[in-house]
KOLGU-123790 format. One record per residue: residue in three letters; chain; x negated, y negated, z negated of N, C-alpha, C, O in turn. Coordinates in Angstrom, 2 decimals. Example, Ala and Ser with C-alpha at 12.3 -4.5 7.8 and 13.67 -1.06 7.14 Angstrom:
2
{pt 'Ala'; 'A'; {-13.19; 5.69; -7.80}; {-12.30; 4.50; -7.80}; {-13.20; 3.30; -7.80}; {-14.24; 3.32; -8.46}}
{pt 'Ser'; 'A'; {-12.85; 2.25; -7.08}; {-13.67; 1.06; -7.14}; {-12.90; -0.03; -7.87}; {-13.41; -1.14; -8.04}}
***
This chain:
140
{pt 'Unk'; 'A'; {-0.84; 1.18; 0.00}; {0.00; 0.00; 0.00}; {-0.89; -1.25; 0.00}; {-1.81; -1.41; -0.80}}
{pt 'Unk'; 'A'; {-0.60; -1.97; 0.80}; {-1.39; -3.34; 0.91}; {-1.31; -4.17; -0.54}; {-0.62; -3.77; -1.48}}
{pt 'Unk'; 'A'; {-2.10; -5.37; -0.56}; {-2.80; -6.07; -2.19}; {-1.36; -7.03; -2.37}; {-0.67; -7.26; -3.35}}
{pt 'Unk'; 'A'; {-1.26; -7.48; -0.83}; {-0.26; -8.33; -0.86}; {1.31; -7.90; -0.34}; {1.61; -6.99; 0.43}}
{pt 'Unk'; 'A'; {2.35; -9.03; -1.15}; {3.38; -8.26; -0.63}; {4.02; -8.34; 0.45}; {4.94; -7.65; 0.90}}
{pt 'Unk'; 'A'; {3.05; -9.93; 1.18}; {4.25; -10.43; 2.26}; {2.89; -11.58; 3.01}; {1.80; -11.69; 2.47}}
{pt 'Unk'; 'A'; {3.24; -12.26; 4.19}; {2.23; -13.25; 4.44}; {2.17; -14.19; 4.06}; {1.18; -14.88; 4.32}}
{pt 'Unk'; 'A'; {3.79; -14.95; 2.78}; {3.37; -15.81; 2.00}; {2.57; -15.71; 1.06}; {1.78; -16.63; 0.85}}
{pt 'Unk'; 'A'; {2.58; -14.44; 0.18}; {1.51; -14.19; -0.59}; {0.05; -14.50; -0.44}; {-0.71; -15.22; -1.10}}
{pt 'Unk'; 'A'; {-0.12; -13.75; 0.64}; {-2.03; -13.90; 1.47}; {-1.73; -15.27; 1.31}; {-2.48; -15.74; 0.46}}
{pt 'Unk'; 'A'; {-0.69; -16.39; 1.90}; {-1.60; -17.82; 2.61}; {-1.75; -18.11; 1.08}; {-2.89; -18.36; 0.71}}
{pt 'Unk'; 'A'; {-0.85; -18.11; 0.23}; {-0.74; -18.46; -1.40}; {-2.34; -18.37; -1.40}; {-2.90; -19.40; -1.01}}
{pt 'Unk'; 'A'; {-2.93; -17.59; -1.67}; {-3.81; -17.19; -2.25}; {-5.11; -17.40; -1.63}; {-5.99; -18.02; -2.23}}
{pt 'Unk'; 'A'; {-5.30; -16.88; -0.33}; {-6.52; -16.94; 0.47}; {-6.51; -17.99; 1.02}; {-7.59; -18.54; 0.79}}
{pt 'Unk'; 'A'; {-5.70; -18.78; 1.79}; {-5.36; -20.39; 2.04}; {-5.49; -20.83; 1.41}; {-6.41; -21.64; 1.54}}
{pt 'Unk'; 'A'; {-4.68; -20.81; -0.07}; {-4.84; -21.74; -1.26}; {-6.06; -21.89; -1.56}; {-6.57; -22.99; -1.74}}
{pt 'Unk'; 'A'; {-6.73; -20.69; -1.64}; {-8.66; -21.03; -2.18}; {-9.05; -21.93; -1.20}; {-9.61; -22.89; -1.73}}
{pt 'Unk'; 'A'; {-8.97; -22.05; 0.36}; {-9.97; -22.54; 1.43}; {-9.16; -23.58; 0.67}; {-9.97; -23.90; -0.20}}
{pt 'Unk'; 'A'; {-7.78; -24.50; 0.40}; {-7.59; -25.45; 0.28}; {-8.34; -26.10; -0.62}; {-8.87; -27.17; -0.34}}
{pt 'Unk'; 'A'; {-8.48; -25.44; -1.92}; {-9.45; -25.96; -2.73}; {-10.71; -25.75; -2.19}; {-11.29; -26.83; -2.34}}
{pt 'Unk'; 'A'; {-11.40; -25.04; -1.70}; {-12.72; -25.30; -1.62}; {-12.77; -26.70; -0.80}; {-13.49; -27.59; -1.26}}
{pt 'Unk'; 'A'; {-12.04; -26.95; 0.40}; {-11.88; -28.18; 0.87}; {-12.36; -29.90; -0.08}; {-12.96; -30.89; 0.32}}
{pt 'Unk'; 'A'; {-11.69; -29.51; -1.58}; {-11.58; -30.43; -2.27}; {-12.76; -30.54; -3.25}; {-12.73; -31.30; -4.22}}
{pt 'Unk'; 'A'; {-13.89; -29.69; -2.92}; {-15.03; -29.81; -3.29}; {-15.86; -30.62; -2.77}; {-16.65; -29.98; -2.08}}
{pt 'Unk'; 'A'; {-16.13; -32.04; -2.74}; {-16.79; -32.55; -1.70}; {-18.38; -31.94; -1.58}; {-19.15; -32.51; -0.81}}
{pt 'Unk'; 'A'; {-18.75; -31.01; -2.21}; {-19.97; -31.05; -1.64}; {-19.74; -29.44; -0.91}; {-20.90; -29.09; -0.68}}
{pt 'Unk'; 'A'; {-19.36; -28.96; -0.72}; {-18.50; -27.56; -0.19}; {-18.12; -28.18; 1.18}; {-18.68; -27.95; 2.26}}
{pt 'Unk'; 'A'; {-16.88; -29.15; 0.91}; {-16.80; -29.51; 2.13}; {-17.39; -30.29; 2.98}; {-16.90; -30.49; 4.09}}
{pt 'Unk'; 'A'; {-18.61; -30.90; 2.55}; {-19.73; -31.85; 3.26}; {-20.50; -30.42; 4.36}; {-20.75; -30.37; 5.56}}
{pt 'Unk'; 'A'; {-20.70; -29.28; 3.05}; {-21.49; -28.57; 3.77}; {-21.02; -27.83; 4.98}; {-21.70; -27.76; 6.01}}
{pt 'Unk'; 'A'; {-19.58; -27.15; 4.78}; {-18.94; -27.08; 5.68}; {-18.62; -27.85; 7.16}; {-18.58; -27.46; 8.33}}
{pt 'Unk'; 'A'; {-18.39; -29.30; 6.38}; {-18.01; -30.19; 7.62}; {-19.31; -29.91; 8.89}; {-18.99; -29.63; 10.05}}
{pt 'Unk'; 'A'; {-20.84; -30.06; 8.45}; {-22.12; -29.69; 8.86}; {-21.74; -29.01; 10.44}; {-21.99; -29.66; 11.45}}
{pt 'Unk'; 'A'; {-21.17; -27.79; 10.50}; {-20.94; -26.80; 11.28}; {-20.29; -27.15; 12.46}; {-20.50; -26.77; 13.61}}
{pt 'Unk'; 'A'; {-19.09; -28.27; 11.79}; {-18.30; -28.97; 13.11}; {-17.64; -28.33; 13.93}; {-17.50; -28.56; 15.13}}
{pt 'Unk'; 'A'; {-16.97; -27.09; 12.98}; {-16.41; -25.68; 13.90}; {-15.12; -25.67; 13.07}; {-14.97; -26.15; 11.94}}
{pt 'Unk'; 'A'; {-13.92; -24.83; 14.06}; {-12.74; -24.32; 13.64}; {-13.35; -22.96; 13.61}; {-14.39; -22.56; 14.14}}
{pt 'Unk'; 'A'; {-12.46; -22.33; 12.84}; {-12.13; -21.33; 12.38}; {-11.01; -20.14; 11.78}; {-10.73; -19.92; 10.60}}
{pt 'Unk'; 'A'; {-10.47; -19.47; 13.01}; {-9.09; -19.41; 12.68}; {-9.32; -17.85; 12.13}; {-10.00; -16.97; 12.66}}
{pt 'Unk'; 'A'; {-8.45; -17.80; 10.76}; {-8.10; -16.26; 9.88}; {-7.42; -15.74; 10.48}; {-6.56; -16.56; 10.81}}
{pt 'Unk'; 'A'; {-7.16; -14.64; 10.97}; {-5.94; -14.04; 11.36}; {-6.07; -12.57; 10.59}; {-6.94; -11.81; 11.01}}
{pt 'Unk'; 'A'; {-5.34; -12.23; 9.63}; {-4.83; -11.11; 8.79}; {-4.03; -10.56; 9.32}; {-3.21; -11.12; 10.05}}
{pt 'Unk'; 'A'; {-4.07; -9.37; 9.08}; {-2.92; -7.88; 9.40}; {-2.61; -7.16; 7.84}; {-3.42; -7.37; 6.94}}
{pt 'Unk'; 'A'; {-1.91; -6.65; 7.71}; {-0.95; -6.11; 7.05}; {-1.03; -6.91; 5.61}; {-1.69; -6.42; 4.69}}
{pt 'Unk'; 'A'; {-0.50; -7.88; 5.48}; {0.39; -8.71; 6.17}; {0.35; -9.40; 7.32}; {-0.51; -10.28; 7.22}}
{pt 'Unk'; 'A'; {0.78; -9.42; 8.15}; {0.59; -10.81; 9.45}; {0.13; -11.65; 8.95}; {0.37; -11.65; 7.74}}
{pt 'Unk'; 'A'; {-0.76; -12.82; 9.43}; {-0.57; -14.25; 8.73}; {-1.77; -14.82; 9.15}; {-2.70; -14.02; 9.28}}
{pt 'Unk'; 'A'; {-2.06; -16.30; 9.46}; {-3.56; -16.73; 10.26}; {-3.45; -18.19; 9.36}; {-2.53; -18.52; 8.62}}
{pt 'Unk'; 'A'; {-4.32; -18.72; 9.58}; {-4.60; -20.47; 9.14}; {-5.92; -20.48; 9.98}; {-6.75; -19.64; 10.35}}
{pt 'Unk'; 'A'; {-5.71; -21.87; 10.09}; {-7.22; -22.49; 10.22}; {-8.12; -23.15; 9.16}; {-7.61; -23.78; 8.23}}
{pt 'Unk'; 'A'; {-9.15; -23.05; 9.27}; {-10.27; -24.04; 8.23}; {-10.72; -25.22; 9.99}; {-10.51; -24.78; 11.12}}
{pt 'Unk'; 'A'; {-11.00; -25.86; 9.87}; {-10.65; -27.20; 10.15}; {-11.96; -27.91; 9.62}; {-11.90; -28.63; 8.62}}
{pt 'Unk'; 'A'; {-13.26; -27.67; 10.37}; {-14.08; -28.52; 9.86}; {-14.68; -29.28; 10.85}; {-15.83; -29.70; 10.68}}
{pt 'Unk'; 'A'; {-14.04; -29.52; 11.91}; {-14.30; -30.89; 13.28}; {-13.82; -32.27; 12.55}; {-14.38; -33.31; 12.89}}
{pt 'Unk'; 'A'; {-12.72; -32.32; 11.47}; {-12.30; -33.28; 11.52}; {-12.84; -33.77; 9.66}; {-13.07; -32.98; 8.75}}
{pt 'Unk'; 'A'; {-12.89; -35.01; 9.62}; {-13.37; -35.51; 8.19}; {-12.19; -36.19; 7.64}; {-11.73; -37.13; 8.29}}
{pt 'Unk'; 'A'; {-11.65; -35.85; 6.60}; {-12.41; -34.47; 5.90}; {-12.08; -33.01; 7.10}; {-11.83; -33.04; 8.30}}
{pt 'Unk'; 'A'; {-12.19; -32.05; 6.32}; {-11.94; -31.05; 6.85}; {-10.67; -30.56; 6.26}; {-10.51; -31.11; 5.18}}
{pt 'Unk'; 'A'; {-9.76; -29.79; 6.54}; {-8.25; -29.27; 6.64}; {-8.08; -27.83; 6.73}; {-8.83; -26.94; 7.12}}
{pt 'Unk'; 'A'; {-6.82; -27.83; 6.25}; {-6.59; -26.17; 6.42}; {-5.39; -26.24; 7.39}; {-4.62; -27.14; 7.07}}
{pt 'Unk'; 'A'; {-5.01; -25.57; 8.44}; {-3.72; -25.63; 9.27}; {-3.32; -24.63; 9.23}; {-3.99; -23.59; 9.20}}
{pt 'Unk'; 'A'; {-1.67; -24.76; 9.22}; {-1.18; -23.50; 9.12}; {0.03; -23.08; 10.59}; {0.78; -22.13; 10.82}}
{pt 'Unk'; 'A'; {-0.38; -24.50; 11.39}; {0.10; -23.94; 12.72}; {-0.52; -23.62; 13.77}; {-1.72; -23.57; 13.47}}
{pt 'Unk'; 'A'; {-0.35; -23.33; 15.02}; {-1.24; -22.96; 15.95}; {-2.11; -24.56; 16.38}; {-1.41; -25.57; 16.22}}
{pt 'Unk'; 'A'; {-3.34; -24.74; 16.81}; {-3.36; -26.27; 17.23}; {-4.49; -26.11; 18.98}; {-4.92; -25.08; 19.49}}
{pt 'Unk'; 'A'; {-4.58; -27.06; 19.28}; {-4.55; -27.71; 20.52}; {-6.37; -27.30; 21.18}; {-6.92; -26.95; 22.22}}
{pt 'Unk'; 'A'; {-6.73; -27.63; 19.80}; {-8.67; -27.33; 19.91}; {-8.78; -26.03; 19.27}; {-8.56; -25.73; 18.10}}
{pt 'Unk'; 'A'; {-9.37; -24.95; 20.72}; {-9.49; -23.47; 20.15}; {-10.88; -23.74; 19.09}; {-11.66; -24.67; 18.89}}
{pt 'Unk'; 'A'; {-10.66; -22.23; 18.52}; {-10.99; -22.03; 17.62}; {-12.72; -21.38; 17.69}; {-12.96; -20.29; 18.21}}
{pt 'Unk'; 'A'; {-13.72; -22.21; 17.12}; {-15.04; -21.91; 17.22}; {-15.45; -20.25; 17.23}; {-15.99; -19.41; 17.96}}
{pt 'Unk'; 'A'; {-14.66; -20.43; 15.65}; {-14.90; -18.83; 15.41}; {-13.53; -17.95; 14.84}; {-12.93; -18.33; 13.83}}
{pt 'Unk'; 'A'; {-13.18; -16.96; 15.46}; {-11.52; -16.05; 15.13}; {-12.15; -14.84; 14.70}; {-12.95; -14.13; 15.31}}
{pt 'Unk'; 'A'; {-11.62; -14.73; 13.46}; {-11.88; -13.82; 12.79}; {-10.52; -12.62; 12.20}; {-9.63; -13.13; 11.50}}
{pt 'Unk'; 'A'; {-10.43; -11.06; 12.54}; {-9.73; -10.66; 12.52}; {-9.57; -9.30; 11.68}; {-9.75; -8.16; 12.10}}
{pt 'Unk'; 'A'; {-9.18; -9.72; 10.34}; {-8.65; -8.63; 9.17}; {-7.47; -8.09; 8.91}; {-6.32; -8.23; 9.34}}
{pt 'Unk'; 'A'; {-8.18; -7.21; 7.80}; {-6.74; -6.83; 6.77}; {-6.76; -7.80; 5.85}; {-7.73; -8.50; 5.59}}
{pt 'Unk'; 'A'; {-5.67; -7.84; 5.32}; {-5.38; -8.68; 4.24}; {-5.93; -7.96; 2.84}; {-5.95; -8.67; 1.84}}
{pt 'Unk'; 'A'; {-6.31; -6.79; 2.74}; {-6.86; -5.99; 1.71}; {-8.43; -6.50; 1.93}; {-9.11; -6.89; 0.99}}
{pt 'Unk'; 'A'; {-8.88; -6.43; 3.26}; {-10.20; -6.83; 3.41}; {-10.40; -8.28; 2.76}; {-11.26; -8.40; 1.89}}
{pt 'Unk'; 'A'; {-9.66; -9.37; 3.15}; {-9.48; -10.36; 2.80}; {-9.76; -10.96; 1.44}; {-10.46; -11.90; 1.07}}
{pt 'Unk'; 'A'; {-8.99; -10.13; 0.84}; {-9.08; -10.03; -0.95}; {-10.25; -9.55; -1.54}; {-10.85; -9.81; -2.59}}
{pt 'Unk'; 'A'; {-10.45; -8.67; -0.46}; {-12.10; -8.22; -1.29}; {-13.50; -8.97; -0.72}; {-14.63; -8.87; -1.21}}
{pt 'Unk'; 'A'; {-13.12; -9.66; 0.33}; {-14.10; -10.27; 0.83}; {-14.27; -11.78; -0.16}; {-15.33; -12.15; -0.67}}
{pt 'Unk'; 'A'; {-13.34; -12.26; -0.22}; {-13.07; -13.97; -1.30}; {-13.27; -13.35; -2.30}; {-13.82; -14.03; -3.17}}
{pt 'Unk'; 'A'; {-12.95; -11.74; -2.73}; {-13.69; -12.16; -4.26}; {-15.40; -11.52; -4.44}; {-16.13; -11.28; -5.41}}
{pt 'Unk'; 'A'; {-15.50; -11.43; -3.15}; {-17.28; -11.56; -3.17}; {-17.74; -9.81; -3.00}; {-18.89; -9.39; -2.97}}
{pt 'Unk'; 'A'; {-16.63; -9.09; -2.91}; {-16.97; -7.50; -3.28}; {-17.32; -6.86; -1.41}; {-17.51; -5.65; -1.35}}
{pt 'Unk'; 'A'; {-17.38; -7.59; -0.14}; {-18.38; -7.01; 0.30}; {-19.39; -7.55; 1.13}; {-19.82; -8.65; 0.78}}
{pt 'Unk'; 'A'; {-19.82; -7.10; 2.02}; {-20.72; -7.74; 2.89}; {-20.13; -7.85; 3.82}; {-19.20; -7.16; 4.23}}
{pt 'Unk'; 'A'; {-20.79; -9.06; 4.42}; {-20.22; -9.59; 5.90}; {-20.81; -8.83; 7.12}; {-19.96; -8.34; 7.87}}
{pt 'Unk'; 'A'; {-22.41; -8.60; 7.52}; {-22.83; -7.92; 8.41}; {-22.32; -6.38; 7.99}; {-22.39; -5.67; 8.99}}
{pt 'Unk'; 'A'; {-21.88; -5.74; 6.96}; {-21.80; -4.24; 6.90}; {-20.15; -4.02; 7.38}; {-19.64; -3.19; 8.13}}
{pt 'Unk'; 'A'; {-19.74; -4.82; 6.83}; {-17.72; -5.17; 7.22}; {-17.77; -5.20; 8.63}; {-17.08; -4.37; 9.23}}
{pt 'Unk'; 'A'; {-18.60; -6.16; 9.40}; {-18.66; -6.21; 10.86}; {-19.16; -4.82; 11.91}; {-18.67; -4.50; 13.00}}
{pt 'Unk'; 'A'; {-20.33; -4.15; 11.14}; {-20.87; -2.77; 11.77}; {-19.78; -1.81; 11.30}; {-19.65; -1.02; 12.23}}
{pt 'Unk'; 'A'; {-18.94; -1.48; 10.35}; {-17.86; -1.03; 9.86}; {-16.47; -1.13; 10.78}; {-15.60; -0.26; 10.79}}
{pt 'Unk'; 'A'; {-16.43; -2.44; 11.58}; {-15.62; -2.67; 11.83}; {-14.06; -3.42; 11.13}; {-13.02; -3.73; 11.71}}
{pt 'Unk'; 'A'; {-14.49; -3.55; 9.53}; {-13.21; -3.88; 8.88}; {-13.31; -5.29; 9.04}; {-12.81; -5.95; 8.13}}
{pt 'Unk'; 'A'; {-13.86; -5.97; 10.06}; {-13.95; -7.59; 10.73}; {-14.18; -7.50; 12.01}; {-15.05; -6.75; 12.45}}
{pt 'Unk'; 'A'; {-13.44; -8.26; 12.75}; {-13.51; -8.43; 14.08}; {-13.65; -10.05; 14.67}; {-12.73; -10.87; 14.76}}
{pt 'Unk'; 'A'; {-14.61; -10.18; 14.91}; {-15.01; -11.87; 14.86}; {-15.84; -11.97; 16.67}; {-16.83; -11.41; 17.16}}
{pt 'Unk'; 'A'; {-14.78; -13.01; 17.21}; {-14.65; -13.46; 18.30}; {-15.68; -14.66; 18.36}; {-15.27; -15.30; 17.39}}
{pt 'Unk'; 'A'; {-16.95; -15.54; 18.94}; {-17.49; -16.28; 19.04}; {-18.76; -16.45; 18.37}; {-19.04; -15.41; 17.76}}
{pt 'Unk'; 'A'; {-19.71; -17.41; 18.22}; {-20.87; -16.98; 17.82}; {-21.38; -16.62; 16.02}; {-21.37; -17.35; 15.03}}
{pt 'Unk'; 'A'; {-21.77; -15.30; 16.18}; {-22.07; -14.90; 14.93}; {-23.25; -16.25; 14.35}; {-22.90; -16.97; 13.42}}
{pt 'Unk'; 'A'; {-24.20; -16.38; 14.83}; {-25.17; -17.22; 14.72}; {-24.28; -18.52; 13.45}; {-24.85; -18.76; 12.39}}
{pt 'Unk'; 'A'; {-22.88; -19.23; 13.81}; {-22.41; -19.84; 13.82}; {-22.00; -19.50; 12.30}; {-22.40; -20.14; 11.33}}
{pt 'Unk'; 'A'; {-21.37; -18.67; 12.28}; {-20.68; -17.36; 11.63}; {-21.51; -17.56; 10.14}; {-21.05; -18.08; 9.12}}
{pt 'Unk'; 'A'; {-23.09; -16.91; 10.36}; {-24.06; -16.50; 9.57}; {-24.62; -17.90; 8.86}; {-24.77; -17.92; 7.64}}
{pt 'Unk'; 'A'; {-24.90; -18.97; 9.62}; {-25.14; -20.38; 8.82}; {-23.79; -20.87; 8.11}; {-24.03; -21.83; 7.39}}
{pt 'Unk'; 'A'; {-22.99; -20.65; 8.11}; {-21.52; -20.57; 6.95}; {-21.63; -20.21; 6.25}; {-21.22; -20.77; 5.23}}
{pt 'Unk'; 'A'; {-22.39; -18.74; 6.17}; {-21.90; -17.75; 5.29}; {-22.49; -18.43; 3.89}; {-21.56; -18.36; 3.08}}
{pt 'Unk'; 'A'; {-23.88; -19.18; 3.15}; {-23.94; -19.52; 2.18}; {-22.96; -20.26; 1.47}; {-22.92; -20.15; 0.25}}
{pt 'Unk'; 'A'; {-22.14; -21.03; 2.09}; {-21.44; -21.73; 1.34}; {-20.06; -21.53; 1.08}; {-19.38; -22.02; 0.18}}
{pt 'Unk'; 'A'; {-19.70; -20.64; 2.08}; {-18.41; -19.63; 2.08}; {-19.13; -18.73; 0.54}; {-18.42; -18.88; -0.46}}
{pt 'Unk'; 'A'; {-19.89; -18.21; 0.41}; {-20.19; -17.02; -0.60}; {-19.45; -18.19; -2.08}; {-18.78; -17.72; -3.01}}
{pt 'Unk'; 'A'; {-19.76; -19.59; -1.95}; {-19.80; -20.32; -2.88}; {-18.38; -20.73; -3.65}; {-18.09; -21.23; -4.74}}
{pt 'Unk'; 'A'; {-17.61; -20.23; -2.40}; {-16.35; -20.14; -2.02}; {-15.31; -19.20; -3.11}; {-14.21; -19.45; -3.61}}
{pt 'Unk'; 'A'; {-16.26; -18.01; -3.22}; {-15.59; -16.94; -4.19}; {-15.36; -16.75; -5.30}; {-14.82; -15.76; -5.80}}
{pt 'Unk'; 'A'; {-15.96; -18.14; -6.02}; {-15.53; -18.36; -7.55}; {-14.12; -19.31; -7.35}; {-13.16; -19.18; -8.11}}
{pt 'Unk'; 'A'; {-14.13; -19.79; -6.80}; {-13.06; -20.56; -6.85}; {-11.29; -19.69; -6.00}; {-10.15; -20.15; -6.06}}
{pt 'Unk'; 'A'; {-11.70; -18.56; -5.40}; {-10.88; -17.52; -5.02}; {-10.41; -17.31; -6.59}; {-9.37; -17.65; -7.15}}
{pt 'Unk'; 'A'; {-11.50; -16.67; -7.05}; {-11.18; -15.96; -8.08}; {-10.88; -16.08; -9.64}; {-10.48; -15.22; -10.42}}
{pt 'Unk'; 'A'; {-11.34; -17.92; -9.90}; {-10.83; -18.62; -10.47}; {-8.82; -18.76; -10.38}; {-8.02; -18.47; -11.27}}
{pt 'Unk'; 'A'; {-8.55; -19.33; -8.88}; {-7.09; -19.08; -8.42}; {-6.40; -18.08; -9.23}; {-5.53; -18.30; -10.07}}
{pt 'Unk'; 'A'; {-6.94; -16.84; -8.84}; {-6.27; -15.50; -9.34}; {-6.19; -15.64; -10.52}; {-5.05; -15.93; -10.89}}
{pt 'Unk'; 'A'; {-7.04; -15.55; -11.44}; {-7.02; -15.94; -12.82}; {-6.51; -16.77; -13.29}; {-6.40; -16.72; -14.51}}
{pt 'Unk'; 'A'; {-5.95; -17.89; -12.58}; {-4.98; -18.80; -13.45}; {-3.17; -18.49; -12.98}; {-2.17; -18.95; -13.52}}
{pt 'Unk'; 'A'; {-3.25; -17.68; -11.94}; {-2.47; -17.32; -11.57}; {-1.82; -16.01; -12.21}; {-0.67; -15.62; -12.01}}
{pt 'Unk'; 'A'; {-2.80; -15.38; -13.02}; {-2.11; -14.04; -13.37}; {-2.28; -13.12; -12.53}; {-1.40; -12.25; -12.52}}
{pt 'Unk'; 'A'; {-3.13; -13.00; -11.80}; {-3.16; -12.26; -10.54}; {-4.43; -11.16; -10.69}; {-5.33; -10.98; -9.86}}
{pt 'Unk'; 'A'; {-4.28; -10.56; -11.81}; {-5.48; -9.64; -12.58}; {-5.45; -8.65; -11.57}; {-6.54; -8.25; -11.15}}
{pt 'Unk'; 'A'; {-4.10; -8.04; -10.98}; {-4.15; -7.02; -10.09}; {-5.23; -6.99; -8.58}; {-6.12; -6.22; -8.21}}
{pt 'Unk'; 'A'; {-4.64; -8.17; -8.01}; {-5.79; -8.21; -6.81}; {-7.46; -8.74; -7.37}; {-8.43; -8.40; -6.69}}
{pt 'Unk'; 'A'; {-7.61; -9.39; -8.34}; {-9.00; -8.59; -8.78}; {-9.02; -7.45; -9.16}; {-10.20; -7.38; -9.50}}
{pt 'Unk'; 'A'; {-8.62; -6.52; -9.37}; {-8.59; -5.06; -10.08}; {-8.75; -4.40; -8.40}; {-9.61; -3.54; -8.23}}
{pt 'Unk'; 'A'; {-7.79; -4.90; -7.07}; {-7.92; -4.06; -6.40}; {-9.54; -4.36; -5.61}; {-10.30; -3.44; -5.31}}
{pt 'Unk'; 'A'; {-9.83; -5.73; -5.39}; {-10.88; -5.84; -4.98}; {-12.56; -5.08; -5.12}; {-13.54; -5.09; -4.37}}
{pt 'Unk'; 'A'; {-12.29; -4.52; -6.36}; {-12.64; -3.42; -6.97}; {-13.13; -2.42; -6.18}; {-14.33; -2.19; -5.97}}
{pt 'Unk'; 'A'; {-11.88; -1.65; -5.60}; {-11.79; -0.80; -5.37}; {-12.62; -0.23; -3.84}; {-12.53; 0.95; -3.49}}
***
């Protein structure tokens, strides 16, 4: 059974973190750096957003928009949960296959430090949320 129950859940949660990390200005300075979209797209549940770092500040969107997307990245929503709360690797998820990422890894890989920076504040969320379970599954 999937972590989440529905695709409002995922954006709740995995959106909600990118929103806050957004509101980190030095998170989102570093981010902005990259000057790339980046669109989520999750499976089981359905559900996509963008991170939005062409524009200053940078944004989270939750509709389709006009300027494709640098880098599309394509999960489970179980992956999802375990990836924001830091439990796997990005190059082993990708040789694994439990990520499917469209455009330049290069791009991808200079993110990745500050995305990692990203996962306390995922998991902060959960924790104020009551949400002991999807850390428990991330776990797993």
């Amino acid at each position: 059974m999937a972590v989440f129950k529905d695709s409002k859940e995922l954006l709740e949660y995995i959106a909600g973190a990118w929103e806050r990390v957004l509101q980190i200005p030095e998170l989102e300075k570093e981010l902005r750096k990259a000057n790339a979209v980046a669109l989520l797209r999750y499976t089981d549940p359905e559900a996509f957003f963008y991170v939005d770092c062409s524009k200053d500040p940078s944004r989270v969107v939750y509709e389709h928009m006009e300027r494709p997307a640098e880098l599309d990245m394509v999960m489970s929503g179980d992956f999802g949960n375990k990836f924001m709360c830091g439990k796997t690797s990005m190059p082993v998820a990708m040789m694994k296959g439990e990520i499917k990422i469209k455009g330049p890894t290069s791009l991808l890989f200079s993110m990745l430090p500050v995305v990692r920076k990203s996962f306390d504040v995922y998991r902060k969320l959960l924790e104020e949320k009551g949400r002991k379970d999807l850390l428990e599954a991330a776990e797993k």
